[in-house]
N, C-alpha and C positions, 0 to 999 in steps of 0.2 A: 282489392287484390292485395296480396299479401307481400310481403317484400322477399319473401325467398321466391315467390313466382315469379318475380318479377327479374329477380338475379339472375333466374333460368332462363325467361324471356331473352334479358341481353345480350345472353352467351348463345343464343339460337340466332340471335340475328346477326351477330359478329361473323357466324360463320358461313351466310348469305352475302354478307358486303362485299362486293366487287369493287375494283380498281376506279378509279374518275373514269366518265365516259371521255370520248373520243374530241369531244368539246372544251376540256378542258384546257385553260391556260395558265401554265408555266408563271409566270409573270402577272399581280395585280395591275390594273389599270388604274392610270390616273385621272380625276377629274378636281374639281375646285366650286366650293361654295362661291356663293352670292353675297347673301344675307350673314350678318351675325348679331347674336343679341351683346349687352354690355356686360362685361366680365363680371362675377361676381370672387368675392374673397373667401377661404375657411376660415376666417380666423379673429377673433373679437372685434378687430374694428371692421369688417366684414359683416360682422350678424352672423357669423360660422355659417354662411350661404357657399352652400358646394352643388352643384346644377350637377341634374341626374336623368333626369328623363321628361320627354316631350308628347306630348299630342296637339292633333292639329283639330279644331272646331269648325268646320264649315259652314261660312255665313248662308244662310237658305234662299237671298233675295240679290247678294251682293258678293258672291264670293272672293273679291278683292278685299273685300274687310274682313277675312276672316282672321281668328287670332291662332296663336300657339300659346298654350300653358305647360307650364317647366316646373320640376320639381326641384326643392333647394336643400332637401334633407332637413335639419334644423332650423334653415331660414324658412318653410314655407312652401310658397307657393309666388310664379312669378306670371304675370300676363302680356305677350308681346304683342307688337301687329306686324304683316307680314316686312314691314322694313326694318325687324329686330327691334322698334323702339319700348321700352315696358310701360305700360298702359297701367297694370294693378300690381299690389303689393300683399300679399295675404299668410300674415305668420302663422306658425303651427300652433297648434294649442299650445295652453301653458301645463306644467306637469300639477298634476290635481291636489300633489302633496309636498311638504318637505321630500322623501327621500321617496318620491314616484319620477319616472322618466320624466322631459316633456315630451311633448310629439315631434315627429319625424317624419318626412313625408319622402319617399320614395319612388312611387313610380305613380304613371296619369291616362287614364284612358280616358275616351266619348262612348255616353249612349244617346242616339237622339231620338227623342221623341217620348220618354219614359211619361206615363200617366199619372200624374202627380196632383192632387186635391182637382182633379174631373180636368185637367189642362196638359196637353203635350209638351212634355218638357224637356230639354237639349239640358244633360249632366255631363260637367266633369267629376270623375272615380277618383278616389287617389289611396293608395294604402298608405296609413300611417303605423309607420313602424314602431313608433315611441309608446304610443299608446294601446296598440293591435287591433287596431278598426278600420274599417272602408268610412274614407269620408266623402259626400258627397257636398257639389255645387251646382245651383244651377244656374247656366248659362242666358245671360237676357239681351235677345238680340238687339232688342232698340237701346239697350244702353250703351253695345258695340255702336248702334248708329248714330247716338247721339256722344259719342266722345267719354263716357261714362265709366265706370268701373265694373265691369259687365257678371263678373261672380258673385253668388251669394250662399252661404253656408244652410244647405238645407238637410243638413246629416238627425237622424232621433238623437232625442234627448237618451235615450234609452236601448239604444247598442250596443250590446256586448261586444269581448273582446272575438277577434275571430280563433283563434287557434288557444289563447292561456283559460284555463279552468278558473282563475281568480286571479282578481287586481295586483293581489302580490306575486303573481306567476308573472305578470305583464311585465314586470320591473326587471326579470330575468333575459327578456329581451326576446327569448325564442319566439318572434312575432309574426304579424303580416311584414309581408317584405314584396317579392313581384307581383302586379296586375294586370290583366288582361280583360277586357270585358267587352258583350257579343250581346244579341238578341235574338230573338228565336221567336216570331208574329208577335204579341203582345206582351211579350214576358222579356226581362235585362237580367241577365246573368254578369258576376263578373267569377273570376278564376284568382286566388291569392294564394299566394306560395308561403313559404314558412323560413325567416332566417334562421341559417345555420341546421338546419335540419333538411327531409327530403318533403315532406308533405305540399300537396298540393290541397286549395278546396274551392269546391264549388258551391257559391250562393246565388241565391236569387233575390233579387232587389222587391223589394215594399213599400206599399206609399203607407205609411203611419201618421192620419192625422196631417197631411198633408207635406211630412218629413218623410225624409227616406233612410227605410231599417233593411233590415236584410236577415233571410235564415240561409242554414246549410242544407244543400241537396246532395252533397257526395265529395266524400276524401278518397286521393290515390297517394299512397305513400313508393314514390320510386326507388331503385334499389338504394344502399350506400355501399355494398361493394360489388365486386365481379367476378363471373369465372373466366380467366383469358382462355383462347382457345389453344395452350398448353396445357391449362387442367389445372394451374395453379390462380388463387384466391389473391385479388386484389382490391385496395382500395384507395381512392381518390386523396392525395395530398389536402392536410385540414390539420388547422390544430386542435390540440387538445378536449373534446367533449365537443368537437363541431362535429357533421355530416353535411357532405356535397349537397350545397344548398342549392336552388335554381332563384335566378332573379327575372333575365329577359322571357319575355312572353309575347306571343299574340295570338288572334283568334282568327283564321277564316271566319270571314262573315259569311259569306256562301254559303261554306262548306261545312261551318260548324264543326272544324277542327284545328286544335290548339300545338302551336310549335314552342316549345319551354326547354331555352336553356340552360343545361344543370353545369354550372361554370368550370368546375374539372372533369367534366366527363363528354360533354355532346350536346347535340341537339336532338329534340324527343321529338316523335307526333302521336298527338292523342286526339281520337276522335271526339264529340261530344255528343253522343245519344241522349234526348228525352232528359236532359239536367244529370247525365251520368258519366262520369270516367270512362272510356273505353279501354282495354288493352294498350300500353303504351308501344311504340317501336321507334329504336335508338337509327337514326337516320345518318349523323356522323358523329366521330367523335373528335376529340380536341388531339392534337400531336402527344403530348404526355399521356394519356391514355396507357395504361400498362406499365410505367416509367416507376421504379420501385425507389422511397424515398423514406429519410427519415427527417424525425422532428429535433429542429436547433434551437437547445433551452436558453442559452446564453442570448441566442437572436429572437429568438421568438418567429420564427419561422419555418417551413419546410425545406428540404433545401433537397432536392432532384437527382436521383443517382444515373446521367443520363450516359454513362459510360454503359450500363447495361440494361439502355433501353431495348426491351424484346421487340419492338418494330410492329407492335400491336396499335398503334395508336393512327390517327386518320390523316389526312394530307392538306385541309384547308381552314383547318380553325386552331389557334393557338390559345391555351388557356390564358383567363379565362374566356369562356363563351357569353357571351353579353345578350345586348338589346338586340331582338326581335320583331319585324315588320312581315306586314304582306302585301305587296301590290299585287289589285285586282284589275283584271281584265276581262275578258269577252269569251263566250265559253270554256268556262273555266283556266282559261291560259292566266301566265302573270307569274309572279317572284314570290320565295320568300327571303328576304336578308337578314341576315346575324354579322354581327360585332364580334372579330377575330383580335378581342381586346390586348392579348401580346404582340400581336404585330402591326395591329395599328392599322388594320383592312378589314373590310367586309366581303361576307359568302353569299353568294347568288344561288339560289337552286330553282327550282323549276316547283311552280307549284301543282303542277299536273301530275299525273302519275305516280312514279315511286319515289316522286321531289330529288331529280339527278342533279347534279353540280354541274353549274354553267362556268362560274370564273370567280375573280375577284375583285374589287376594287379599294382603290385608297379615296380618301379626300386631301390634297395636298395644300402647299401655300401658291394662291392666287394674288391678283391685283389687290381685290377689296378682302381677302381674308386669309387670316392663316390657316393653316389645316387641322386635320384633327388627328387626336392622340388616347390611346389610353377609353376607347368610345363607350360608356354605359346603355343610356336607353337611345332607340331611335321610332321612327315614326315614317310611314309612307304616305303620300295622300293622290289620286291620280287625275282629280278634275283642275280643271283650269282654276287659279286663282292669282287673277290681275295681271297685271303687264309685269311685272317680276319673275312669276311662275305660271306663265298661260298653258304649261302641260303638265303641271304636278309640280310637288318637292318631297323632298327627303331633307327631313328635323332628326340631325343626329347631335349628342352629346359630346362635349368636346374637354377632355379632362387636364387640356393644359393650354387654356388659351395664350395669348399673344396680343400686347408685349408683356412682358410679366413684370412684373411689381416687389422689382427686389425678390424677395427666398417666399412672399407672400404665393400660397396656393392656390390658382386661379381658374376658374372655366365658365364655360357658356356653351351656347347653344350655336349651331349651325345651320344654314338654311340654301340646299344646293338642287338645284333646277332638275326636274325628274330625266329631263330631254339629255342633261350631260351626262349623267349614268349611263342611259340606256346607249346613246350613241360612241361611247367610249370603248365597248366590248367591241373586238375585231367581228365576232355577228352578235347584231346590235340586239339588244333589247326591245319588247314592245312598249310603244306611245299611245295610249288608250286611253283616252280622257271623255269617253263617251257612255262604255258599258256597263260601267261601275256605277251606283252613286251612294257613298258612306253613308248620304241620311236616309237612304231607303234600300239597306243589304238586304234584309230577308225576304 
């Protein structure tokens, strides 16, 4: 679909959106992590390790053992067990030349069960942004049982890049950037997004030789500007040669539809027909939204002309719009959350129906953790896992952890009990640790 359809799309749906329902609360709610993993640094004597985004791996015999894997951007990849401790250490590629990127690693999904050299195999996805590839690992649960370092790099030798034409395109960075990845009976799809641009694509994963390669089944390019419902033409605060990129993702697994944050503008839904893009529809948008601004050459910034904000813009998410989860429930009931990354709260909607807005919440400073801030990727999981989290968790990113380390730039991961979310809303959330189960969605 073409990007001026799609302009027209967003301007048809703006002018359908109603007010928050009758549900909605005024006021986020507070609750407090458990778990935290150990701080990591950006900064040379760091390993420039800057934690971005989580997925949770469900052990299949033990779910107490199971792990979470964190993305660290330039550091890698990291491996926790559920009491935050890091298990494995796994750096990015190195850059293939003098003046090539190296790799980047950005966000982390699970498929489990992918058919790999005649064997059912548990992968972690991960986009590497440095390089512009899906890279894969597969996950080996008797290494988790045996104390081990449970990943291992089973990516083709022979991968092209996802989105650049040539090696020297890759270098220009316009890369894979967000991930989301589903399955659909015997086939792994994942979803990668494109930094600084709109593109989204969809592949499908390949056993090669007992490696995992991947083709493209379908690009949707979302708009990069808008018509407000004055009639005048707007476009999302970006500097110079960028477009409103999308990073947060995820995918019904049910439902086989995809919710993609595009960070200055909203949250999308797109369905996923037969390996294809559907029709997008702009579900909310961020507060700046319509907000007319210009670019500070001296700052190297956008800077908000919010004195003539036209009041076009949404009520529950503040640029930008981040990490993306879904909790599953029981005929089709359950959440989908986004990271309200200017305010330092998450959005609750409803994954049923027209996905209406229930509330909000923070993650605050607790006993054992401090709270989170600034939140990139997060992750929902809703089965029992161990005496820690015997109804779920919620793995969100935490962009300034605590205590901080001198002017050093610190974060980690978080790790907060699904039962205190859900019980925190004046009407509580569902507790469903039964209906779902991640290793066997479809």
């Amino acid at each position: 679909m073409s990007a001026s359809a799609l302009t027209a799309l967003a301007a048809a749906a703006l002018a359908v959106v109603t007010a928050a329902s009758a549900t909605t609360q005024p006021v986020p709610v507070a609750v407090t992590a458990r778990v935290e993993t150990p701080a990591v640094y950006d900064d040379e004597a760091g390993g420039n390790a800057n934690a971005d985004d989580p997925a949770v791996w469900v052990d299949p015999t033990r779910p107490g053992r199971s792990i979470v894997i964190g993305t660290l951007k330039e550091a890698g990849l990291d491996v926790y067990g559920l009491d935050g401790r890091r298990l494995q250490h796994i750096a990015a590629p190195q850059a293939p030349g003098e003046d090539a990127a190296p790799g980047r690693f950005n966000n982390v999904d699970i498929v489990y069960g992918f058919e790999l050299a005649g064997r059912k195999t548990d992968l972690a996805l991960v986009s590497d942004r440095g390089r512009d590839r899906v890279r894969a690992y597969a996950i080996d649960a008797a290494a988790v049982a045996a104390g081990r370092p449970p990943l291992r790099d089973v990516t083709a030798a022979d991968v092209a890049p996802v989105f650049a034409g040539s090696e020297p395109e890759v270098d220009e960075q316009h890369t894979a950037y967000g991930l989301a990845a589903y399955s659909d009976d015997d086939e792994a799809y994942v979803v990668v997004s494109r930094r600084e641009e709109t593109s989204l694509r969809l592949l499908e994963l390949e056993d090669r030789g007992g490696r995992v390669g991947y083709r493209t089944e379908d690009t949707l390019d979302l708009p990069a500007s808008f018509t407000l419902p004055d009639g005048t033409s707007w476009r999302p605060c970006a500097d110079p040669g960028e477009r409103p990129q999308v990073e947060g993702m995820a995918v019904d697994q049910e439902e086989h539809v995809l919710y993609a944050a595009q960070e200055a503008v909203g949250l999308w839904r797109v369905e996923l027909d037969d390996a294809r893009f559907e029709a997008p529809e702009l579900l909310d948008r961020v507060r700046e939204y319509g907000t007319p601004w210009t670019y500070d050459t001296a700052e190297e910034e956008c800077v908000l002309d919010t004195a003539h904000d036209p009041g076009f813009g949404g009520e529950h998410l503040s640029a930008d719009a981040e990490g993306v989860t879904v909790y599953h429930a029981g005929d089709g009931a359950g959440y989908v959350l986004a990271s309200s990354q200017g305010d330092n709260t998450f959005a609750a909607y409803d994954r049923e129906g027209d996905n209406s807005y229930l509330g909000s919440f923070a993650i605050g400073d607790g006993a054992a953790t401090d709270g989170v801030q600034h939140s990139d990727g997060s992750t929902v999981v809703n089965v029992p896992l161990g005496r820690n989290f015997p109804r779920g968790v919620l793995v969100t990113h935490d962009g300034e952890a605590a205590p901080a380390d001198g002017e050093r730039e610190s974060t980690n991961f978080k790790f907060t009990p699904w039962e205190s979310v859900a019980r925190a809303f004046p009407r509580r959330l569902i507790v469903d640790t039964e209906s779902f189960d991640p290793r066997d969605a479809d």
